[in-house]
DSSP file (Angstrom, degrees, kcal/mol; ACC not computed):
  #  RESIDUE AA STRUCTURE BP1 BP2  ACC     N-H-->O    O-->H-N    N-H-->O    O-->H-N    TCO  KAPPA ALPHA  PHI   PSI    X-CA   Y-CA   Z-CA
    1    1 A X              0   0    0      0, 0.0    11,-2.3     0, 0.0     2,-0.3   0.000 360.0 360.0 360.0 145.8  -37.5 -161.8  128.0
    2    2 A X  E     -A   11   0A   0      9,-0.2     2,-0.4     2,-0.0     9,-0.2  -0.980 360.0-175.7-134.9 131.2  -35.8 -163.0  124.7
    3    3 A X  E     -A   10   0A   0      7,-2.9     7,-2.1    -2,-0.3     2,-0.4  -1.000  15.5-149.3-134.3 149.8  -34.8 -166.8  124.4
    4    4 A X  E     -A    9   0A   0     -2,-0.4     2,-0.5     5,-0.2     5,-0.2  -0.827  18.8-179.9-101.3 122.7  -32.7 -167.8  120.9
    5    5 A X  S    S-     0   0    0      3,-2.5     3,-0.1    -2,-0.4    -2,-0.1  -0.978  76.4 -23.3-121.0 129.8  -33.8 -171.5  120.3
    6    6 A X  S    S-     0   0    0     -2,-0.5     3,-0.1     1,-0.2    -1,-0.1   0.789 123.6 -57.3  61.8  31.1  -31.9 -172.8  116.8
    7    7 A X  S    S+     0   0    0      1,-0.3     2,-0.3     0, 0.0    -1,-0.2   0.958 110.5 134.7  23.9  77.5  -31.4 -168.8  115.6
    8    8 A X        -     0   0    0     -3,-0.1    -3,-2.5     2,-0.1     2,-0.9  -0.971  53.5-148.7-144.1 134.1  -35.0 -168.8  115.9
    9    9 A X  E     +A    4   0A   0     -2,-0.3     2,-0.5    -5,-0.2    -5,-0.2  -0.815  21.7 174.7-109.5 126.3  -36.0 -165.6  117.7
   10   10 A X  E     -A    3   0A   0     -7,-2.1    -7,-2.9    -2,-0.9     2,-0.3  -0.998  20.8-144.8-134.0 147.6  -39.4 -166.3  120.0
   11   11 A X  E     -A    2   0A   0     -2,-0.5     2,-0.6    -9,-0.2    -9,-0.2  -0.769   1.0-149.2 -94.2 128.0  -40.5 -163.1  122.4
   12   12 A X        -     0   0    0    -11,-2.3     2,-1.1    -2,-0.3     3,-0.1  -0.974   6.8-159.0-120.8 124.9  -42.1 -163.8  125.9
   13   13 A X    >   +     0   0    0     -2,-0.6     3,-1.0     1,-0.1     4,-0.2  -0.436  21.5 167.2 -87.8  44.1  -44.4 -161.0  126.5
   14   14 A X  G >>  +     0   0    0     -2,-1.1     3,-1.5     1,-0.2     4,-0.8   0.753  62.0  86.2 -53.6  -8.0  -44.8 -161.2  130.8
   15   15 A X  G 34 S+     0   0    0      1,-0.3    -1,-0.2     2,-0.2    58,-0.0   0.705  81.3  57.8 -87.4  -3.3  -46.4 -157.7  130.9
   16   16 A X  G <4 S+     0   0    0     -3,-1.0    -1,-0.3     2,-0.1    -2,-0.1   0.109  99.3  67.9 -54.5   4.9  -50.1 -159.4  130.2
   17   17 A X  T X4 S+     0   0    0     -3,-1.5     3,-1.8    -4,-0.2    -2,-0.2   0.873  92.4  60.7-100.9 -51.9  -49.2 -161.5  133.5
   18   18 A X  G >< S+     0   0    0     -4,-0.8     3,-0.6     1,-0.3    53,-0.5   0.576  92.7  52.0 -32.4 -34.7  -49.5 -158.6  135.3
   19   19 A X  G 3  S+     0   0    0      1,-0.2    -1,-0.3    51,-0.2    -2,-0.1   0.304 100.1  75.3-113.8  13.2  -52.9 -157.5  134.8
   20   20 A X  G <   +     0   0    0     -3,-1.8     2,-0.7    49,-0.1    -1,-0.2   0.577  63.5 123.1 -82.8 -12.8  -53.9 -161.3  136.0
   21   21 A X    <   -     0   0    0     -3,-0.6    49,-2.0    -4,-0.1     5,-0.1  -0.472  58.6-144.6 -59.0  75.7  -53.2 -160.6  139.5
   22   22 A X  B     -B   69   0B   0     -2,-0.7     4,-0.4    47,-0.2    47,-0.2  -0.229   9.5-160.8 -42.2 141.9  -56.2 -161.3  141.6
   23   23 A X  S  > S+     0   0    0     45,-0.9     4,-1.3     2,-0.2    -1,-0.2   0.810  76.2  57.6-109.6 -16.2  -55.8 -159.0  143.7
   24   24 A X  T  4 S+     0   0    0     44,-0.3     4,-0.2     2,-0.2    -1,-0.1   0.715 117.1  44.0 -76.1 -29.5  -58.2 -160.4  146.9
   25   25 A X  T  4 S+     0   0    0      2,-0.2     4,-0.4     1,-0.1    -1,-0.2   0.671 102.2  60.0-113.6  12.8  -56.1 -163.3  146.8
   26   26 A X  T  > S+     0   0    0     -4,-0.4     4,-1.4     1,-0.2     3,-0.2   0.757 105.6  55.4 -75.7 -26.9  -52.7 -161.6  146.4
   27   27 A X  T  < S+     0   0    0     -4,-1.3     4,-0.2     2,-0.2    -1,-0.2   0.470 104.9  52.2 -79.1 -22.5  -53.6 -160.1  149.6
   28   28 A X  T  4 S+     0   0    0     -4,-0.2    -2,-0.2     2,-0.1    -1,-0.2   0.604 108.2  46.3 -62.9 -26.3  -54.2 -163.6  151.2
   29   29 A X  T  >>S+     0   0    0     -4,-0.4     4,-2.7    -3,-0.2     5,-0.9   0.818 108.4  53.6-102.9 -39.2  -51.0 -165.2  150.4
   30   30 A X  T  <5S+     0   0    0     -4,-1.4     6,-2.2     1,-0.3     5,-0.3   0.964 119.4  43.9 -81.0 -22.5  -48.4 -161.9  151.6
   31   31 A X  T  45S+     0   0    0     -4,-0.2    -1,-0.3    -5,-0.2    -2,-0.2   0.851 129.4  27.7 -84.1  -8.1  -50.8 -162.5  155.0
   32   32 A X  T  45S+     0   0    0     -3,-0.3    -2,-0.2     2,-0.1    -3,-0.2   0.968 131.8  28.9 -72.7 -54.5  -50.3 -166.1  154.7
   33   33 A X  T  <5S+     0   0    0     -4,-2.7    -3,-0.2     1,-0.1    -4,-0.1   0.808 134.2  40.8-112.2 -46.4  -47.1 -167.2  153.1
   34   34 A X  S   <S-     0   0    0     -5,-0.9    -3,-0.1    -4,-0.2    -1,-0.1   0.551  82.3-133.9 -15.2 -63.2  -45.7 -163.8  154.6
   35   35 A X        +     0   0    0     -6,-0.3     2,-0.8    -5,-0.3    -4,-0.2   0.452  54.5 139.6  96.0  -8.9  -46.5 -162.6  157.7
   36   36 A X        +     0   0    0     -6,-2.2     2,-0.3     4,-0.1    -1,-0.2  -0.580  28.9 137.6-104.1 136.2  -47.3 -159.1  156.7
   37   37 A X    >   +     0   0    0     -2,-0.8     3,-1.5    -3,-0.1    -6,-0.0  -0.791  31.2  30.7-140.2-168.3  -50.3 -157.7  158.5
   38   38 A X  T 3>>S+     0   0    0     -2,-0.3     4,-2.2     1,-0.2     5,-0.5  -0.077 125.0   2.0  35.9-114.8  -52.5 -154.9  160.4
   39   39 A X  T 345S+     0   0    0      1,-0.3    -1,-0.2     2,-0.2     4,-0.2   0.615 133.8  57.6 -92.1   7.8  -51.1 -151.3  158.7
   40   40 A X  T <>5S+     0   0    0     -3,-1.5     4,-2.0     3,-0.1    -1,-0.3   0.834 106.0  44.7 -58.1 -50.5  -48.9 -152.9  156.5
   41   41 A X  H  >5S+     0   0    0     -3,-0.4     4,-4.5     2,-0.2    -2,-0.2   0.909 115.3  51.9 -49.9 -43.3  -51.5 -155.0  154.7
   42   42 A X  H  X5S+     0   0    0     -4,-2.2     4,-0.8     1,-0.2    -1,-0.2   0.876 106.4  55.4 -73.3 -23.6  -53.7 -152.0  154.6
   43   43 A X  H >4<S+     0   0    0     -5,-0.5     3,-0.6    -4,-0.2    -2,-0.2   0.912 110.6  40.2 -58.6 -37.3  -51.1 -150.1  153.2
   44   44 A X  H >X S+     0   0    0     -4,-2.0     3,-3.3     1,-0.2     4,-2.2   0.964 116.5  50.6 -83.6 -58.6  -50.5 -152.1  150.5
   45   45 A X  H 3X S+     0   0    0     -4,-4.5     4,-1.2     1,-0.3    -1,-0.2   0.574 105.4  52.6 -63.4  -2.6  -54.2 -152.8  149.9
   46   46 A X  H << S+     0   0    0     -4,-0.8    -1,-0.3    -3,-0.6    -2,-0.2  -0.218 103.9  63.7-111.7   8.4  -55.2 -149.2  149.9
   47   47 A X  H <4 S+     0   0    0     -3,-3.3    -2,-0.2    -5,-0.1    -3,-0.2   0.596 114.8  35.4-113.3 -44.5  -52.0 -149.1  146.9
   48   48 A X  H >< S+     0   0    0     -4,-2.2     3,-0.9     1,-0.1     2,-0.3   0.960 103.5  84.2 -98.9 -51.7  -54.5 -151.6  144.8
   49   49 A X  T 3< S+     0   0    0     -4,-1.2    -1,-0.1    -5,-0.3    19,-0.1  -0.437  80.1  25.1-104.0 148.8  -57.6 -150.6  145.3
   50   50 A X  T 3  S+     0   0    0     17,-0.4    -1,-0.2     1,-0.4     2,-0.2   0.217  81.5 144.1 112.7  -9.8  -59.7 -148.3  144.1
   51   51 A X    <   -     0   0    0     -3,-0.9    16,-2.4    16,-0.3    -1,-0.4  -0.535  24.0-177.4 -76.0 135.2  -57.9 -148.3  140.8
   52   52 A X  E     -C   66   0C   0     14,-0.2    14,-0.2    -2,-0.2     2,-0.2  -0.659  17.7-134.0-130.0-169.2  -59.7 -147.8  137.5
   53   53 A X  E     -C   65   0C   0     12,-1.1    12,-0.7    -2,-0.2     2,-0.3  -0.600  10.1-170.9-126.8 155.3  -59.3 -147.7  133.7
   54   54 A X        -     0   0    0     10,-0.2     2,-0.4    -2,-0.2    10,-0.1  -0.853  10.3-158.3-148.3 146.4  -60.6 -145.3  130.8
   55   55 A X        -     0   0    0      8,-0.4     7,-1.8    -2,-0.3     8,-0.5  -0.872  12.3-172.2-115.9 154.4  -60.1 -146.2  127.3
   56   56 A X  B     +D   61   0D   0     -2,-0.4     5,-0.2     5,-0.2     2,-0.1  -0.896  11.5 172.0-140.1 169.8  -60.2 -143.4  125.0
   57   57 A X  S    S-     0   0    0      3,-1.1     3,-0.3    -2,-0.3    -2,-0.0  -0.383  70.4 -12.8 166.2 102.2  -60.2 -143.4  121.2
   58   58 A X  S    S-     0   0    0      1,-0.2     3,-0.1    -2,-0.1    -2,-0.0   0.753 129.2 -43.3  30.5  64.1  -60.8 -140.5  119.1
   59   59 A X  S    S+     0   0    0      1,-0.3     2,-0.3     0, 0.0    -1,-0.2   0.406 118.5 105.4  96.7 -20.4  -62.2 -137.9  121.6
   60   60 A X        -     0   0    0     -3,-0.3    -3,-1.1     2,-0.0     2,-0.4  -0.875  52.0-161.4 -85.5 134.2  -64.4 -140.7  123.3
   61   61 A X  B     -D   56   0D   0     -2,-0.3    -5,-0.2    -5,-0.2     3,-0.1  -0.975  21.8-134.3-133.0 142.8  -63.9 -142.3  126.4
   62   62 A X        -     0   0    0     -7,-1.8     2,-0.3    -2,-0.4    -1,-0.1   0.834  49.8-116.1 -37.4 -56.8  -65.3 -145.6  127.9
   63   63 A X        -     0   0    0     -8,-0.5    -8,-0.4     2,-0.1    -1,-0.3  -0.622  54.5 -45.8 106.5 171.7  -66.2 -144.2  131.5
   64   64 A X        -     0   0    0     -2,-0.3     2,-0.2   -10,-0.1   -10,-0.2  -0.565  55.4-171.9 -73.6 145.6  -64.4 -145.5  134.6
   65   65 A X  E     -C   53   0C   0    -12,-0.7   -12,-1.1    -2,-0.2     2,-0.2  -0.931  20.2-128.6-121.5 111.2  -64.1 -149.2  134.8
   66   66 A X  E     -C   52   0C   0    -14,-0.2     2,-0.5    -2,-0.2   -14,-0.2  -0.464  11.4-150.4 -80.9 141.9  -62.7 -150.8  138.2
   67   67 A X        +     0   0    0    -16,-2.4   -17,-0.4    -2,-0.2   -16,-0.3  -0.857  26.1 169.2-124.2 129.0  -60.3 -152.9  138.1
   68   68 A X  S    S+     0   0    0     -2,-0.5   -45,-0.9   -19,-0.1     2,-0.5  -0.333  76.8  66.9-128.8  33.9  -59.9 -156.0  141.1
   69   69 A X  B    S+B   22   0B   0    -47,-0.2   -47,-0.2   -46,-0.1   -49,-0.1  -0.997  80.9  37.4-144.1 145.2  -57.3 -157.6  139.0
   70   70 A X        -     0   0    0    -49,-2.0   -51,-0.2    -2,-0.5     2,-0.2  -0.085  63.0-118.5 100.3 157.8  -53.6 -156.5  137.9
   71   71 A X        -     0   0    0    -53,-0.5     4,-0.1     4,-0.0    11,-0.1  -0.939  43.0 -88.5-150.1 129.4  -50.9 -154.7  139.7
   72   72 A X        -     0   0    0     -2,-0.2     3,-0.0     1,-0.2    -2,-0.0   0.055  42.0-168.8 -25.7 127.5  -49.4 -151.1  138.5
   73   73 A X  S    S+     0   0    0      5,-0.2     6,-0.2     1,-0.1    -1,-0.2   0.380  86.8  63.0 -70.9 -26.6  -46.4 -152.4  135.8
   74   74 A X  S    S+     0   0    0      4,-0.1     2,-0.2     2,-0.0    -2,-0.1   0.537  92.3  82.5-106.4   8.8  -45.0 -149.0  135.8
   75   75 A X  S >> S-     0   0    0     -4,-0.1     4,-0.5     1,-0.1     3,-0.5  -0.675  81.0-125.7-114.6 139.5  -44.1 -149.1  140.0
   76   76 A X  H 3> S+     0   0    0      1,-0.2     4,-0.6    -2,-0.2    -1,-0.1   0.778 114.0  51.3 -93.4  16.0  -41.1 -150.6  141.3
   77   77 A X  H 3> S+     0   0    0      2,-0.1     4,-1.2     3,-0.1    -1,-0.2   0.512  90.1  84.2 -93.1  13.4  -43.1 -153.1  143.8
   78   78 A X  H <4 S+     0   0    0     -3,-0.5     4,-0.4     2,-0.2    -5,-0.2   0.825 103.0  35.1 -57.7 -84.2  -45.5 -154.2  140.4
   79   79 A X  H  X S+     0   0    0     -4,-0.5     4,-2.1     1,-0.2    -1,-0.2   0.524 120.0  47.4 -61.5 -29.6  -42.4 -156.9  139.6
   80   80 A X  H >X S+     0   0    0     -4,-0.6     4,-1.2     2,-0.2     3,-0.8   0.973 121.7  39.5 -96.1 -88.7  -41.5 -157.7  143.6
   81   81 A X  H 3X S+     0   0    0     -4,-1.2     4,-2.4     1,-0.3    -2,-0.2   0.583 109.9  57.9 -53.0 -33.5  -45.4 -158.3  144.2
   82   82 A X  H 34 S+     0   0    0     -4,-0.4    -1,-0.3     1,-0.2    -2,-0.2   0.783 112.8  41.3 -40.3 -63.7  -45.9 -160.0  140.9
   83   83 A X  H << S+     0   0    0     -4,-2.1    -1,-0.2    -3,-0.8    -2,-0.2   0.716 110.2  54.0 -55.8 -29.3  -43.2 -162.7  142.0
   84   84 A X  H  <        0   0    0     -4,-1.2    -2,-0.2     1,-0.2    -1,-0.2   0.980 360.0 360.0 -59.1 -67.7  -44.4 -162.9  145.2
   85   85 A X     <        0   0    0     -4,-2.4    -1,-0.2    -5,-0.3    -2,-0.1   0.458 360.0 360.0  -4.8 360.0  -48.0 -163.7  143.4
């Protein structure tokens, strides 16, 4: 998002928002605030978890790291769950 204040250019980054996502209570509010349950919910929670990370950096890599935060960016429910969030 780009907002012009005075022809002063400021940048709003949202795609660090993303990876804030608790993800044990994002799964509380779409069965709360929602409705959605039984083999919807598990579909969608079997879509987040279990997801990990490796950082790599010249030929070395981190190891798996598991991730219970954040929701895939690059998918087109990341922004629709995000809002939801």
């Amino acid at each position: 998002m780009i907002c012009i204040l005075n022809h002063d250019l400021t940048l709003l980054d949202l795609s660090a928002a993303f990876d804030t996502v608790d993800q044990s209570t994002f799964m509380a509010v779409l069965e709360r605030r929602f409705g959605i349950s039984d083999g919807a919910l598990a579909w969608i929670a079997d879509y987040l978890h279990g997801r990990s990370q490796v950082v790599c950096v010249s030929n070395s890599d981190s190891g798996d790291m598991s991730l219970r935060y954040g929701i895939p960016q690059g998918s087109v429910l990341g922004p629709r769950f995000f809002i939801q969030y």
